[in-house]
N, C-alpha and C positions, 0 to 999 in steps of 0.2 A: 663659431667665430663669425662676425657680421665684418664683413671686408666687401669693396667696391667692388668685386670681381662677382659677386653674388645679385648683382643686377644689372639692369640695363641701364646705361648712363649714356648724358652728351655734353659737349664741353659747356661750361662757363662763357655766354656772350665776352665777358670781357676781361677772360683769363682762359685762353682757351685750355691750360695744361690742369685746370682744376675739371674732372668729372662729376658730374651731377647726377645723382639716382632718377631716375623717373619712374615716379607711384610706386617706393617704395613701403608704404606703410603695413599694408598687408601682408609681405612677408617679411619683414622687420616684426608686425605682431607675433607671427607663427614662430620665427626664430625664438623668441622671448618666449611665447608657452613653450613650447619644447624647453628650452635653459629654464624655468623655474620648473615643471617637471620632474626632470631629470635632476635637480638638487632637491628638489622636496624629495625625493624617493632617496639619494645619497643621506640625506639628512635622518629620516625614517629608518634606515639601516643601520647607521651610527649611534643612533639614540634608544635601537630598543637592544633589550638584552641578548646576551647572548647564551645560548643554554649549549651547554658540550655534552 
């Protein structure tokens, strides 16, 4: 889950109650490969057969 609490922020010049991420990109990418990931592999598991 990508929520403000997962980076370093500082207020909005001119709102201060909005937080701003700073240089979030790079772990905003890493969160994303992990979540594709982790659904490519759920995905893989659903789709192949199942032998009992």
């Amino acid at each position: 889950m990508v929520t403000p609490g997962s980076f370093s922020t500082i207020a909005c010049p001119t709102y201060p109650e909005i937080r701003l991420a700073l240089f979030p990109s790079s772990k905003v990418a890493n969160m994303l490969d992990t979540f594709c990931y982790d659904v490519a592999i759920g995905a893989s598991k659903l789709s192949s057969p199942q032998v009992w």
